[in-house]
C-alpha positions in Angstrom: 79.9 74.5 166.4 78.1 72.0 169.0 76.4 69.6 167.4 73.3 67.7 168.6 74.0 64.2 170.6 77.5 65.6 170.5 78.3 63.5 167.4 81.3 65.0 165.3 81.4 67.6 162.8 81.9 66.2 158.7 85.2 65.5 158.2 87.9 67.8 156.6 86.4 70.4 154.3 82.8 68.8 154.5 82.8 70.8 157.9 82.1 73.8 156.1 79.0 72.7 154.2 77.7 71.3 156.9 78.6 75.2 158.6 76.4 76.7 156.0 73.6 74.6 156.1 73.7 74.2 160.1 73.3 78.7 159.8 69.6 78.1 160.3 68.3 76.3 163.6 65.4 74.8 161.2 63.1 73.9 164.7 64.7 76.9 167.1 66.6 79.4 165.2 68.3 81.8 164.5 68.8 82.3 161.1 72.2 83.3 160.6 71.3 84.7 157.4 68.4 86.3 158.2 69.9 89.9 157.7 73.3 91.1 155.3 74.8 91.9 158.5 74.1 88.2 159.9 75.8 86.6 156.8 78.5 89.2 157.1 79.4 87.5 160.4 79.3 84.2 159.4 81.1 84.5 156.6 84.0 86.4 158.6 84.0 83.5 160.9 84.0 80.6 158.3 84.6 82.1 154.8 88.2 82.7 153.5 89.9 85.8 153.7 87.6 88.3 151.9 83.9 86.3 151.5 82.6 88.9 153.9 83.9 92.3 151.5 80.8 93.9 149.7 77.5 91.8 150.2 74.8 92.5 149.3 71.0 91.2 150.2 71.2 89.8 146.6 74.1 87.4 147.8 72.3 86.8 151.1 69.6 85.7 149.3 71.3 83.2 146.8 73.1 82.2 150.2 69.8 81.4 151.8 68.8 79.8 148.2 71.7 77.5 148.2 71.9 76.6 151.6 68.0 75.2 151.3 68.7 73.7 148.1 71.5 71.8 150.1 69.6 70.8 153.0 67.2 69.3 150.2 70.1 67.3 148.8 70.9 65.9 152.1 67.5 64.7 152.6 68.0 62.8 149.6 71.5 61.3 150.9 69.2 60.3 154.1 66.6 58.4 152.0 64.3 61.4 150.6 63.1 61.7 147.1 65.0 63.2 145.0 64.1 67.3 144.6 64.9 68.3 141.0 64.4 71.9 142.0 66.9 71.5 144.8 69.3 70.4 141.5 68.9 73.6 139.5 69.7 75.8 142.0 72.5 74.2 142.8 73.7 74.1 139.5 72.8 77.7 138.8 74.4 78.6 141.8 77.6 76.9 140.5 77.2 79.1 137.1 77.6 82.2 139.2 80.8 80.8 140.9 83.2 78.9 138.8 86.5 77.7 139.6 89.7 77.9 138.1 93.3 75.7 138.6 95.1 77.3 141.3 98.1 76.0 143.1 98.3 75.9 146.9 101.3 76.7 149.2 103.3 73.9 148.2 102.7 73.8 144.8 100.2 71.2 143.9 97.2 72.2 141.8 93.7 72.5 142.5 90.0 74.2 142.0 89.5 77.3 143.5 86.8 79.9 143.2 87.3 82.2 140.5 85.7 84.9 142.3 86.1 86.5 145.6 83.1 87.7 148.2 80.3 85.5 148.4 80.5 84.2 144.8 83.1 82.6 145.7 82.4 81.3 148.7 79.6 79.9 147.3 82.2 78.5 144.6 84.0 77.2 147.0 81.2 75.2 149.2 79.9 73.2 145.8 83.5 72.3 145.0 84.0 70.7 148.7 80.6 68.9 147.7 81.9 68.0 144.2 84.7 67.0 146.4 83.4 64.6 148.7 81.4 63.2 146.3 83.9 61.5 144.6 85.7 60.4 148.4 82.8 59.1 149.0 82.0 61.3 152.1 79.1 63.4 150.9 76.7 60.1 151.4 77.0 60.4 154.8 76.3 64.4 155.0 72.5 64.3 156.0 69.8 66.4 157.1 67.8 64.8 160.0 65.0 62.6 159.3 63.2 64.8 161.8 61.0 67.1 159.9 61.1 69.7 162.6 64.7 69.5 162.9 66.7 69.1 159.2 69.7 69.5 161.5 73.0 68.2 158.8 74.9 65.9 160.6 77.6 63.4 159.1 76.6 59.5 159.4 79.7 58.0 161.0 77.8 54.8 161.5 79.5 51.8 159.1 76.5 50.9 157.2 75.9 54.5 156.8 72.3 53.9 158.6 71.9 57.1 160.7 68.9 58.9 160.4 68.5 61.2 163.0 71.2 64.1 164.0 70.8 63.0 167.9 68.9 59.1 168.8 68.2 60.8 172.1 66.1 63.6 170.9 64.9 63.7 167.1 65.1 59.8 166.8 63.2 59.2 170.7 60.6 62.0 169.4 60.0 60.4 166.0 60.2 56.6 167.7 56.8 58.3 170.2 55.0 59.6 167.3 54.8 56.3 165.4 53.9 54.0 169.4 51.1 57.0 169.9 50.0 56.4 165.9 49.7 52.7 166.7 47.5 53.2 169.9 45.2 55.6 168.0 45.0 52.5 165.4 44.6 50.1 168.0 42.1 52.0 169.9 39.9 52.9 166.5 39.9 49.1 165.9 39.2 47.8 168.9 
């Protein structure tokens, strides 16, 4: 997927995260999961073998749940308060979609969803974030500081100060709003 001020995807496993919160063009659209059948095609495009079997408008609306209560978490990595409500759905997301030990094609062990469909595709997305977590890599997963935008982009920058998804768009727009607030200011004092 192209993404604005043609920065890089997340690294690794991150890119899906990013994938599924990036399924709704907050400022232009579409909504990916606006319909069963729209989920349906992302998840055959991104999901593992199977995600896309059986949903339902139950599981596009727990997708459309999560993926919101993810875009409220990376505010918070890019300097917003933290949402407690954002962290109950997550958690009771994660409830719905355990993982168990598996063991990958050569042998070595690790999480994987316990079920199949969306469950565990939503499984699957909260373990990458569990994940990168502890490599240190979910910090830098962050929704744009743009209120209009909320685009997730991963913050390559070395002191991990990125706060827009493109400095030539969101950042130039947000940079104008505060210069016209000032004149106004000015202009009512003076």
């Amino acid at each position: 997927m192209r993404q604005p001020g043609n920065r890089e995807v997340a690294p690794g496993r991150l890119a899906l995260v990013q994938s599924f919160v990036n399924s709704l063009n907050v400022e232009f659209g579409p909504d990916e999961f606006a319909t069963v059948g729209g989920i349906t095609r992302w998840l055959e495009e991104y999901g593992p073998p199977g995600a896309a079997d059986g949903v339902t408008e139950a599981d596009r609306r727990r997708a459309v749940e999560l993926r919101e209560a993810l875009r409220a978490l990376l505010r918070e990595n890019n300097g917003g308060a933290p949402d407690p409500a954002a962290r109950a759905v997550v958690e009771r997301v994660a409830a719905h979609s355990p993982l168990v030990l598996g063991f990958d094609d050569v042998g070595l062990p690790g999480l994987r969803p316990a079920r199949t469909g969306a469950q565990g595709l939503f499984g699957q997305i909260l373990g990458i974030v569990v994940e990168a977590a502890k490599e240190g890599t979910w910090q830098r997963l962050k929704s744009c500081h743009d209120h209009r935008c909320e685009w997730a982009f991963y913050d390559r920058a070395r002191n991990r100060t990125g706060r827009w998804c493109s400095m030539a768009v969101c950042g130039t727009r947000s940079k104008m709003q505060v210069y016209r607030q000032g004149l106004k200011a000015d202009t009512a004092n003076g």
